[in-house]
N, C-alpha and C positions, 0 to 999 in steps of 0.2 A: 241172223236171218233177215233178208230182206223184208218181208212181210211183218216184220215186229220194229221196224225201224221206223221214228217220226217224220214223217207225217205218215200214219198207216189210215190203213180202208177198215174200221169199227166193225163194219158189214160182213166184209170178209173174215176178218179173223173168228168173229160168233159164229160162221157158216164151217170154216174149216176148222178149227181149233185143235178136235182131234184127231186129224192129220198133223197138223204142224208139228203138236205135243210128241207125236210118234217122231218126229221127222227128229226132234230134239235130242228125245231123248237116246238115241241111235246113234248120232255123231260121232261119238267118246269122247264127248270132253269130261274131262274134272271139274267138278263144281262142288264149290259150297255148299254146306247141306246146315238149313234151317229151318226150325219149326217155329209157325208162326198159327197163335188163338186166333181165330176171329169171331170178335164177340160183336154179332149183329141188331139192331134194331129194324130191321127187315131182311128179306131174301137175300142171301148174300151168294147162293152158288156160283152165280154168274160171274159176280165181282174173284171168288176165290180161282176160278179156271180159267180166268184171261189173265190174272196178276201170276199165273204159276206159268205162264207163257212166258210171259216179258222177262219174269224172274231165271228162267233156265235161260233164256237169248242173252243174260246178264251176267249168267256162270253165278247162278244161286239154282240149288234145286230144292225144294222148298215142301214141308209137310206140313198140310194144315189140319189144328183142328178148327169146327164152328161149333158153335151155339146154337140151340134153337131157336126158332125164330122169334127175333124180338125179346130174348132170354138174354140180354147182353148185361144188365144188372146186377142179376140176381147171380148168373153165370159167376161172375167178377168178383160177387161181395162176400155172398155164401161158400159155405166149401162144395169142391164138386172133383168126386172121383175122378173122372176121366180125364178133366183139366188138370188137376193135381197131378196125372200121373204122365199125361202129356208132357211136362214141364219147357212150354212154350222158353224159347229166345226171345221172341217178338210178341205185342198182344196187339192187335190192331182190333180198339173200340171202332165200328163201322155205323155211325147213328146219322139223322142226317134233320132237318127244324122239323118233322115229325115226329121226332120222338122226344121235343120238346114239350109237349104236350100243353100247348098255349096258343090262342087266338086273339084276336084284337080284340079289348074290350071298351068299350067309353064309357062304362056305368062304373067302372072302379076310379078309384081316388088314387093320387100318387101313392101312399100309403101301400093301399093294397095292390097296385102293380107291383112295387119293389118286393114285398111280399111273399107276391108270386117267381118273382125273380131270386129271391134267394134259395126260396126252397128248393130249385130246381139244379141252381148253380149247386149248393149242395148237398145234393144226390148225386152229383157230377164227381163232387173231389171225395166225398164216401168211398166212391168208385175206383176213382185214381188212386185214396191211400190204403186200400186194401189188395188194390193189385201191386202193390210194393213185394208181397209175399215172395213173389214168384222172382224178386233180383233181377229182371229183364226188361228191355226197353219198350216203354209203349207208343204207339200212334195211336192218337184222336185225331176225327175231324171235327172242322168248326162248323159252322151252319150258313147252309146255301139264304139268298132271297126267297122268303116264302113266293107261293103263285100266285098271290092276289092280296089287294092290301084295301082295308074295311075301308080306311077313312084317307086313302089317295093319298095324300106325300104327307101330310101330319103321321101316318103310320111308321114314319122313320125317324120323327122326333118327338114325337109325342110319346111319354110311356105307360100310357097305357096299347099303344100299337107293336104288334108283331115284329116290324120293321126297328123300333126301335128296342127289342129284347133280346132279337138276332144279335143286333148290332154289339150292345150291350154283352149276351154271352160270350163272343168272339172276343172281345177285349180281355175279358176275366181267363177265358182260355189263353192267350198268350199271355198277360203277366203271369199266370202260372205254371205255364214252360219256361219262360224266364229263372225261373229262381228254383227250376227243377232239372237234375243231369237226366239224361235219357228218357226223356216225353217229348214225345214229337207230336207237331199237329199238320194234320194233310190240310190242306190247302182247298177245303171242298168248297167254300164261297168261289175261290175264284176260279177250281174246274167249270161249274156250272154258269158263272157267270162267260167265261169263255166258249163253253157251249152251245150259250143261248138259254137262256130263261122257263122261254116258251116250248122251245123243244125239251128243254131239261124235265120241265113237269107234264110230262104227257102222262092226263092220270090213270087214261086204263089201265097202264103199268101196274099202277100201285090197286087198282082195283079189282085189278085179276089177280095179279101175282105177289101183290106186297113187294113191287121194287118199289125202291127211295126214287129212281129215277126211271126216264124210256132205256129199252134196253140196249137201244143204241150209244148210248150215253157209257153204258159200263166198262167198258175197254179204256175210254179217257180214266175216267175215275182210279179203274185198276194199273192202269201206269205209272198217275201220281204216288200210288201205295209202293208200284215194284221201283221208283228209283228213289224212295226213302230208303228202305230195305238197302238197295244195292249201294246208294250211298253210307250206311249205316256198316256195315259191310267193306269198305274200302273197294268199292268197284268203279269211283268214279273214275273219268277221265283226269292228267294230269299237265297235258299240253295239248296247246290250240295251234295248229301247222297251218297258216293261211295263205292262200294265192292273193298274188298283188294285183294284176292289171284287172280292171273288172270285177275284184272283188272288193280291194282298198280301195278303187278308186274308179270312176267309168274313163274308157281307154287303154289305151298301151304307150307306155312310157316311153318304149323304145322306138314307136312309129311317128306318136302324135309329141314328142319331146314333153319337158314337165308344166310346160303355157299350156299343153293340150290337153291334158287330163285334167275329169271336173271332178271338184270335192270342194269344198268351202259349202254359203251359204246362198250362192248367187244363182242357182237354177233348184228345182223338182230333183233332179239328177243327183246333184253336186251334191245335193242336201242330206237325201238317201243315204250317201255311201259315207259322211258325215257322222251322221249319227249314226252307221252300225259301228265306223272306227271309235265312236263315244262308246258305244255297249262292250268294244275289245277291250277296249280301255280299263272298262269297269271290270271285267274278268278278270284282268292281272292284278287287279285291288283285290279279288276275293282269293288271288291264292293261283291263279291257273298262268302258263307257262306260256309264253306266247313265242311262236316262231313263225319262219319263214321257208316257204316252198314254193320258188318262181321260176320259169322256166323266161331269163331275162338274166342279160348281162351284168354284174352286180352293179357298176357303176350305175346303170339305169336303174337299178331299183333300190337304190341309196339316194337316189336324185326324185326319186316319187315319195320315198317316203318324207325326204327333208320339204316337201313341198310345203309354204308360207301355211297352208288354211288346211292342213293335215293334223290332225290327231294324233296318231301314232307315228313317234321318232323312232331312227336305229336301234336309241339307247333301250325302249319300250321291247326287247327281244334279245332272248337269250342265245338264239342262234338265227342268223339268215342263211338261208341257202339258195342263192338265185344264181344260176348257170342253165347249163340246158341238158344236164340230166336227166334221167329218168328220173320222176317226181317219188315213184315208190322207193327209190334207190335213196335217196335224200332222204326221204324218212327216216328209212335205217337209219345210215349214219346219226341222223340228228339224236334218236333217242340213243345209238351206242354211245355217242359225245357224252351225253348229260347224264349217263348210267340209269337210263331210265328203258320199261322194256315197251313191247309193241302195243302192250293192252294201253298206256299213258294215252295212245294219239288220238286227239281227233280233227278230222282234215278236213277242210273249208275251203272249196273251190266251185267258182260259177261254173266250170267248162264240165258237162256230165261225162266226158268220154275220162278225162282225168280221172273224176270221181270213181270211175268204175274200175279204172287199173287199179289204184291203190284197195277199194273193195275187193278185189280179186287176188294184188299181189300180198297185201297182208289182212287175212281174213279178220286178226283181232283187232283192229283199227276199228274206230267207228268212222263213219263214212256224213255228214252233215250233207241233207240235201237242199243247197240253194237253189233258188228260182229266179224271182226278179228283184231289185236290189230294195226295195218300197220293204220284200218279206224277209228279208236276210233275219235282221233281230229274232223277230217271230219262230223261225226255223229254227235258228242256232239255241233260242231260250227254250223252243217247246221243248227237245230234243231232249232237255235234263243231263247234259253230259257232264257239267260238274257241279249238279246240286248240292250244298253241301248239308247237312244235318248240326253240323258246328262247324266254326270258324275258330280257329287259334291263332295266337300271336304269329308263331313260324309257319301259318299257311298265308298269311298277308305278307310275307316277304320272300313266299318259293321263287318267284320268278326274279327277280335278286340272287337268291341263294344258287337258281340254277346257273345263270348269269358268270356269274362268277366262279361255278363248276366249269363253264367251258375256260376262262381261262387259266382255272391251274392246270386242262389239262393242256392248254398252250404252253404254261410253264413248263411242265415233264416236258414233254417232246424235247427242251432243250437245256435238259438238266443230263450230268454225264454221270452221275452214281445216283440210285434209288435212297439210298440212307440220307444222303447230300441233299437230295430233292424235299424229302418229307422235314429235314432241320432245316430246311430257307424257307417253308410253308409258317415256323415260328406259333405252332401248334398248342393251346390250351384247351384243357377241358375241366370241366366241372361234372364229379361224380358224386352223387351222392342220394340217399334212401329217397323216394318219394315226396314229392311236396302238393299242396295244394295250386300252388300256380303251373303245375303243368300238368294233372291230373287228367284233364283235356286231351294235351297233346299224346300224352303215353298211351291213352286209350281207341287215339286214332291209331297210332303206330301199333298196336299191336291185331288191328281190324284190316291193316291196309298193308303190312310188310308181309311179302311172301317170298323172297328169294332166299335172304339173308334170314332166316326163322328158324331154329329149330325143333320145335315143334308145334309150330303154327297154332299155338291157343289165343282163343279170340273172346278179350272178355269187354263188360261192360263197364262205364265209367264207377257205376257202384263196388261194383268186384276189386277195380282199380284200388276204388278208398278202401275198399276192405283189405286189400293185402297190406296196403301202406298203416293201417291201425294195429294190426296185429302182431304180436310179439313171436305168432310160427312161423314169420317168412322174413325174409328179408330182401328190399327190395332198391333198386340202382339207377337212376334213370343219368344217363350221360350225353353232355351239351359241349359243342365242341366248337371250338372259333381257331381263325390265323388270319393271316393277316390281308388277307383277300375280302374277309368277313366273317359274318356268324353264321353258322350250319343249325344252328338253332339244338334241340333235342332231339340225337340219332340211335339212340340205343337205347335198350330196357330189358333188366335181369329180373325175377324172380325166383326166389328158390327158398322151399320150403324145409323146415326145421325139424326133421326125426332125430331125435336124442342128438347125437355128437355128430350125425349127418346132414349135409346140406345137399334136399335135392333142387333141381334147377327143374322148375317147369316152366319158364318162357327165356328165352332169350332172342333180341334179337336185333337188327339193326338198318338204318334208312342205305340201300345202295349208293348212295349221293357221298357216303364216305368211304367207302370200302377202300383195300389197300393204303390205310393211313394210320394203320397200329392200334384204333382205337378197341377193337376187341382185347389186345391185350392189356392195354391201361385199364379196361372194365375189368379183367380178371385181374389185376392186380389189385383194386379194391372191394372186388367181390371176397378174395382170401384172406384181407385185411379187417372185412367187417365179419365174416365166418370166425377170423381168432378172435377176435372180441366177446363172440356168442359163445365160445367153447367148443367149436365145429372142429374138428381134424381130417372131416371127409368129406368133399365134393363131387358129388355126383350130378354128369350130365345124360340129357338120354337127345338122339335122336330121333323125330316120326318124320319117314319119308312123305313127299306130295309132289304132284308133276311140277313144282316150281320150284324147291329148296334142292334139289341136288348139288348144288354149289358149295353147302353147309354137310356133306352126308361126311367125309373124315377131317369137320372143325374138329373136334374134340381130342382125338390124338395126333392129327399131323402139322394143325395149328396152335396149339396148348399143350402137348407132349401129357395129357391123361390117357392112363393106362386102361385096354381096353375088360370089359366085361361081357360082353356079347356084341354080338351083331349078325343080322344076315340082310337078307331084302327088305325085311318089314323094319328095319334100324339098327338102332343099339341104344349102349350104356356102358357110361366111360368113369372113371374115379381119379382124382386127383387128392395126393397129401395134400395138407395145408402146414404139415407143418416141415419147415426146415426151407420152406417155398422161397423162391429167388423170383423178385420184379421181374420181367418180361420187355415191360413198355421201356425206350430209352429216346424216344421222337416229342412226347408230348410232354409238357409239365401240367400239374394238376394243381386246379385253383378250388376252394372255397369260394361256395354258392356266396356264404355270408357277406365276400370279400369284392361283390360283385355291383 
């Protein structure tokens, strides 16, 4: 929805909200459904019905419970019915240097500032280790600049000053998401400082109403929260499709030749468009998919990109597409090439008429709205489209791994038997139970896989370690390389232990390998570690979703399991284990050990 896209109007969405919220929820989309606590140290209504906006324009639909006001504590530490029975996904603590309950003081001693600093830090991790209970992920924020500082800029190093206890708790909060899976911290220093200060503490607010902040302010705050969620979630974006002329660079390559276009460091201009290619740049470092959408001759737009004081080369892109197509048409393709679907794109193009085909021709695209080239960074970063909540080893090398998706699928095109094709691919994989170094990755994979899923359970990194300790499941995470490169870890089984039966409750797999056998190499050592247990029967089930139809007859027309039921709402399918015969004859399977 337009109206929820960055840069939005704060004003307007407070004003309409419930319109929009109507507008939403009418559409028919499918969306995610999560319940998220919010445990407040001020008025949070405001915060909870703009973030349940942003979160349905996200494809999250979202139940919250709150707290009463300023109950975010006691809510958290104590036991409490309703939370209990609630049994949140999400807990977002919402506190904000109010509820730090600390003033500048100069009559205290080092001593007794730290003191006070500790007591408060903890109450803080009291807080965090008894919302363990609940096995779900938390957001905290850290703490904005107070309004006003006793002793002027001593207040930020001095500790007996405000300025410097802020500073101080923020530190303590990130080394202890560091060394904790599934705590996240919002970022409320620098919403607020991005806001402005001054505006940020408008204190009628808080003296009428107990907000943390003016209420105009709530709408930023509440986006921060919805693209952690939607990150959290696997809704971020997964490729960046950007226009060249005027976006890489000021000009047109194929008018002003590549002398003519500015970029290096020699003008205002040039500079600009400089450093947003520095910030692309840095997106492919964090994992994101960088391509090309030019309506330009390719030659010319292989001759802009190589230009001497450019930033980003050819090799920097996993597909270019410059001809004079229709730019939505390109899209397609692009994401059919890379087996990625429409929700992945998001397009970055100065020209707004562009902008608004692709808005119009594929509505799940997000749409980047650039201005002048000074705000490109600002837009493309406020926008949050691939914030990430973690980074793993195989999300710093996607744009690589897609890379080289395209050309094995140049390979096939000129391969003349399929079996032929997948043996000159020269195919290993490493299968085996759960480990601690990819604990991460399997837990994004199973947040962010929806086509390849069948039954889309979506758990947390803790749930992760718990199935992998337990002796009632057994569990497969499968990493597959050839010779093109590594695909990192694409698959992930579960299936849990009744007597002599194994049931399978997650399976599933990254699109980026499909058609390459590797389902069947996982059930061939899914069968191998079931005879081990004593298992003789495996059982799968499918739950249908508007996105796995692709998986609705894996189980008996891909795997020959016999069926058990099925109608609309799925099935459930059994396979022997015993007498079972390999499947997989494309891949060879290596030891992690041997790695």
């Amino acid at each position: 929805m337009k109206e929820l896209e960055y840069p939005f109007d704060s004003q307007l969405l407070l004003k309409k909200r419930k319109s929009l919220r109507r507008r939403l929820l009418s559409d028919g989309s499918e969306r995610t459904r999560v319940k998220i606590a919010v445990l407040g140290g001020s008025t949070t209504d405001d915060i909870v019905t703009m973030a349940e906006l942003f979160l349905l324009n996200f494809g999250i639909e979202p139940q919250f419970y709150q707290s009463e006001y300023a109950k975010f504590w006691e809510d958290g530490v104590f036991s409490n019915d309703a939370l209990d029975a609630f049994k949140p996904d999400i807990i977002y603590v919402c506190t904000s240097t109010l509820n730090l309950r600390y003033r500048s003081d100069p009559t205290l001693d080092a001593e007794q500032a730290q003191s006070a600093f500790d007591e408060r830090l903890n109450s803080f991790k009291t807080l965090w280790e008894k919302l363990k209970r609940f096995n779900c992920a938390v957001i905290q924020n850290n703490f904005e600049q107070p309004f006003y500082s006793l002793m002027g800029s001593m207040d930020c190093w001095d500790s007996r000053g405000l300025g410097f206890f802020v500073n101080k708790m923020n530190l303590a909060l990130a080394e202890y998401a560091q060394n904790r899976s599934g705590f996240y911290i919002l970022d409320l220093n620098y919403v607020a400082a991005q806001y402005g200060l001054e505006k940020w503490h408008d204190r009628s607010y808080w003296y009428l109403y107990k907000y943390m902040c003016a209420r105009e302010a709530v709408p930023f705050l509440s986006y921060k929260l919805a693209l952690i969620v939607k990150s959290a979630y696997g809704k971020n974006r997964k490729l960046l499709a950007l226009d060249l002329d005027n976006t890489l660079w000021s000009g047109v390559v194929g008018d002003d030749g590549v002398e003519g276009i500015e970029i290096g460091q020699e003008t205002a201009q040039a500079q600009a468009f400089y450093e947003f290619g520095q910030y692309v740049s840095d997106l492919k470092k964090l994992g994101v998919v960088l391509t090309v959408a030019s309506k330009n001759d390719e030659e010319n737009a292989l001759a802009g990109l190589n230009h001497p004081d450019g930033v980003l080369k050819p090799d920097d892109f996993a597909l270019i597409k410059a001809n004079w197509e229709p730019k939505d048409l390109n899209l397609l393709q692009t994401v059919k090439q890379l087996d990625l679907t429409e929700t992945a794109i998001c397009f970055a193009d100065d020209n707004p008429a562009e902008r608004e085909r692709v808005r119009q021709s594929i509505p799940q695209a997000a749409v980047a709205e650039l201005s002048n080239p000074e705000c490109y960074i600002k837009e493309l970063s406020g926008g949050g489209y691939f914030e990430p909540t973690t980074i793993s080893a195989d999300d710093l090398k996607r744009n690589e791994m897609y890379r080289k998706n395209a050309k094995r699928a140049e390979f096939l095109a000129t391969a003349n038997d399929y079996g032929e094709y997948l043996d000159s691919l020269e195919m290993t994989a490493e299968i085996e139970p759960f480990k601690e170094l990819y604990f991460q990755r399997i837990t994004q994979l199973t947040n962010k896989s929806n086509q390849f899923n069948l039954t889309t359970k979506r758990c947390t990194q803790s749930e992760i370690e718990g199935f992998a300790k337990s002796d009632e499941y057994i569990t497969l995470y499968g990493r597959l390389e050839d010779k093109f490169g590594d695909n990192g870890v694409v698959s992930v089984i579960v299936g849990k232990i009744e007597g002599e039966t194994l049931k399978i409750i997650l399976w599933l797999m990254s699109c980026r390998v499909l058609k390459r056998d590797m389902e069947l190499a996982m059930l061939d050592e899914l069968v191998r570690a079931s005879a081990d247990k004593g298992i003789s029967l495996i059982e799968g089930e499918y739950i249908p979703t508007a996105k796995n139809g692709m998986v609705k007859r894996f189980y008996p027309d891909t795997l020959g399991f016999k069926e058990l039921s099925a109608d609309e709402n799925g099935g459930r399918w059994t396979l022997e284990a015993k007498d079972y015969k390999n499947k997989n004859t494309h891949i060879k399977i290596r030891k992690g050990e041997q790695k």
